[in-house]
N, C-alpha and C positions, 0 to 999 in steps of 0.2 A: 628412718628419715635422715636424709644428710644434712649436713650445715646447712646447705643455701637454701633447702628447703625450709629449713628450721626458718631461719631466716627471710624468705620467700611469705611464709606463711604470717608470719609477723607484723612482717612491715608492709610488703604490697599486693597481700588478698584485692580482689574484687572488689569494688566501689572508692579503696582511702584514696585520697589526695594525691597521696606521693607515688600511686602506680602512674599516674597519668606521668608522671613528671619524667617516668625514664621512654617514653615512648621515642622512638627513631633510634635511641643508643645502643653502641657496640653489646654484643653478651656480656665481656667482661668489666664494662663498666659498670651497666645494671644491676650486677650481682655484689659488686665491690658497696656501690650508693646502698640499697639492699643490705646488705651486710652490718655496713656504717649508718643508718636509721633503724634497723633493729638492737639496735648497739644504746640510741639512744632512747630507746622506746621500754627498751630491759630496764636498764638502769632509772632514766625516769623517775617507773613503777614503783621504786623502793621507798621510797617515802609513802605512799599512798595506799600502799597493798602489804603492806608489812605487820601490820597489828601492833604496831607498837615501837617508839622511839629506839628501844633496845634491840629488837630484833632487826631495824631497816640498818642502826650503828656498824649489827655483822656481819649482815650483805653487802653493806656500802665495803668494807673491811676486807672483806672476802674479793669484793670486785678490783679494789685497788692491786690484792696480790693477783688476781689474774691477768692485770694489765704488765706485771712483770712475767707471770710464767709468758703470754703473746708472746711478747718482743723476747723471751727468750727463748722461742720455739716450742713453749708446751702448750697451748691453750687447752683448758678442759672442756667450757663452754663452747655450744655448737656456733653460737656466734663470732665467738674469738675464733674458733676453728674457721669461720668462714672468711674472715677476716686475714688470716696469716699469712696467707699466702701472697696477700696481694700490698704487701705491705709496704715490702721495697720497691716495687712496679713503681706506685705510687707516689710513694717518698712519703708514708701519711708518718706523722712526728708522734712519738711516744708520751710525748708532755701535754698533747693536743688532748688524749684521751685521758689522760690524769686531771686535766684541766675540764674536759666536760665533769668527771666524779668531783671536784671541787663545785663545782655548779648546785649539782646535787646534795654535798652535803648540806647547801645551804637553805636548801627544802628542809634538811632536820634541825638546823640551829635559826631558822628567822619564822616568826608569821609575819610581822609588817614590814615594809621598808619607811624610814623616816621622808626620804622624797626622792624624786629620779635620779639622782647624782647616787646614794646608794646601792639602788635598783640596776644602775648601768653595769655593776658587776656582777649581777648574775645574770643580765643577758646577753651580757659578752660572755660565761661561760658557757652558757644551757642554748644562745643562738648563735654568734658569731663563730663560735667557734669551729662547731658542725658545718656550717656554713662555708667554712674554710679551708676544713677535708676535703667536703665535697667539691669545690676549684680547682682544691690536687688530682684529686680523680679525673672531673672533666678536664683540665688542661686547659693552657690560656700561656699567654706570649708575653702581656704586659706586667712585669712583675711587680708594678708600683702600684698604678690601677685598679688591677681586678683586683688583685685581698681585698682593696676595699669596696668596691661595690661587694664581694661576699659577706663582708663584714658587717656592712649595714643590711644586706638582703638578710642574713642570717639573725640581725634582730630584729626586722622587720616579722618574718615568722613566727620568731616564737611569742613577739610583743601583741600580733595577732592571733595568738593560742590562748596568752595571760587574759586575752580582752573575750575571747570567746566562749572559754572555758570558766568563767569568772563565778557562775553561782557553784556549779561541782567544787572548785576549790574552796570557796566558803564553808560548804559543808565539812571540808576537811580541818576546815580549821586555819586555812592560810589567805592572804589577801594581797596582790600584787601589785594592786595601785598605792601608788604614793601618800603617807599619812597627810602630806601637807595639801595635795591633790582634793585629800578625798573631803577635808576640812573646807578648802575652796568652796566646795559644791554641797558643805551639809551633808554628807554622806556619813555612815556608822557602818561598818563590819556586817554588823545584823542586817543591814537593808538589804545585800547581795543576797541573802535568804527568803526574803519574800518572794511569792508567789506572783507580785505583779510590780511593772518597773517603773518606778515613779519618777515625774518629770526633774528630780535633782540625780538622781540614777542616770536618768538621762544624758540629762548633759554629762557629767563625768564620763560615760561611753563614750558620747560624740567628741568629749577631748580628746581620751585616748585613742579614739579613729582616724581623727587629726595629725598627731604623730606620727602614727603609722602612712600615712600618707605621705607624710612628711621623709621619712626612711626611704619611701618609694620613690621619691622624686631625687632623695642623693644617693642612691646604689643605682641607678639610671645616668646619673650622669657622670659618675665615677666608668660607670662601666665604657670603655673602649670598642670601638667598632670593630673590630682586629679578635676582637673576644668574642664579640655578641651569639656567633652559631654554636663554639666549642660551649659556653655558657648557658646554654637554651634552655638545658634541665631546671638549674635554679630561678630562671626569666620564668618559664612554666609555673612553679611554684606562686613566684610573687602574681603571677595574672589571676592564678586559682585563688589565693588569698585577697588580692583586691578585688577580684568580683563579687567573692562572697561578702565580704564588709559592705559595699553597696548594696549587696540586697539587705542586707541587718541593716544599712544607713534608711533605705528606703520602707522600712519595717520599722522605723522611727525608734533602733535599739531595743527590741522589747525579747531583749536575751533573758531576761527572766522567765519570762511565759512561755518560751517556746525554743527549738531549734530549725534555725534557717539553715537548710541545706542549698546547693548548685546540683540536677539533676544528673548525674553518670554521662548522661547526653551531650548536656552542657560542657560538663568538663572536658568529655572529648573534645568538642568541638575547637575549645578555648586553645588545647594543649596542640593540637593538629594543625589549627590556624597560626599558632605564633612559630610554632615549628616551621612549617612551608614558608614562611617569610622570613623565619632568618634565615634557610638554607637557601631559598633564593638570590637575598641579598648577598650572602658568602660568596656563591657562584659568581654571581656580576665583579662583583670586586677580584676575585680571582682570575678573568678574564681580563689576557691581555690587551 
């Protein structure tokens, strides 16, 4: 199996999220984003899949020195291997990926966060960050601008994974909503455990759905018209991520009971329509 395949197989199998999101892009982008979400999809893992504090401490360890062999030409990993190549293409920064494994380790040194002001550092590592590879990769003109709509697009994500994923990480033992948050609403650790979502449950989702909304409304207007079609891949994402929160909104948050999916169908649809209109729009404006 080659890198990209390794890679391939990883991050954009049949049915996830983020295959939709490279639909219309060059090969070499695809492969590159591809590469760069299997990158965090590995690492991620380690915390979670590790059996134990000590053995995720020599993975995480392990990955920080492959983040030096990369960038100095040797990766071992077939992800890094797929990765290397495309690195100066790019311009993707060597501190970027150090900086997502700081993310991570703080999967192994925190369960709670005292309140959002906290919590804003590990979603600027674990979202924004990724978030702002992936910009380099697509390309974009406004250098002031777009980081930031990636910026908050990139926490908008993964602040939509923390809210969706919420009772699997209880079980682990971690909890991503704000202690001050969760106190607001009556909530306890243990509650994310229950089998059914109760109406103080509740509402703390519809806050945190709120926010997230709130993300979407400034990475939209951050982002530049001049961007918006090179940018489509990550527009893609936030539409796949807001539509599924509506349907959980309209499901009255009952993440505990259940997993609300967007049908394959859907996603097409979602990822093909916003696509055909921003390349519409690009065209017009490119017309003298």
């Amino acid at each position: 199996m080659s890198p990209d395949d390794y890679c391939h197989d990883l991050a954009a199998r049949q049915g996830l999220d983020f295959r939709y999101s490279l639909l219309g892009l060059p090969h070499v982008q695809r492969q590159t984003l591809t590469a760069l979400q299997a990158f965090q999809l590995e690492t991620a893992s380690i915390a979670s899949e590790s059996g134990g504090p000590g053995v995720a401490q020599v993975k995480l360890d392990w990955w920080r020195a492959e983040i030096g062999r990369l960038f100095a030409g040797e990766p071992q990993h077939p992800v890094t291997r797929a990765l290397h190549p495309r690195l100066s293409r790019f311009n993707l920064p060597e501190e970027y990926f150090r900086e997502i494994l700081d993310g991570v380790a703080m999967d192994l040194d925190y369960g709670v966060y005292p309140s959002f002001t906290e919590l804003t550092l590990y979603v600027h590592r674990r979202g924004s960050i990724p978030a702002l590879l992936a910009a380099e990769i697509l390309g974009y003109q406004d250098r002031r601008a777009t980081p930031r709509f990636a910026h908050e697009a990139g926490a908008l994500l993964l602040l939509f994974e923390l809210l969706y994923d919420a009772r699997a990480q209880a079980r682990q033992g971690r909890c991503y909503f704000p202690e001050d948050e969760m106190r607001r609403f009556g909530v306890q650790p243990g509650d994310l455990l229950a089998a059914q979502t109760t109406d103080r449950v509740r509402e703390l989702f519809a806050f945190q759905a709120e926010r997230i909304r709130a993300y979407h409304r400034r990475a939209l207007e951050y982002l530049p018209d001049a961007d918006r079609h090179a940018q489509c891949s990550l527009l893609i994402r936030l539409e796949l991520a807001l539509a599924l929160l509506e349907e959980i909104a309209e499901d009255d948050y009952r993440l505990l009971e259940q997993r609300t999916h967007l049908t394959p169908l859907r996603k097409l649809w979602l990822a093909w329509r916003l696509r055909r209109h921003e390349k519409r729009c690009y065209r017009r404006s490119a017309t003298p």
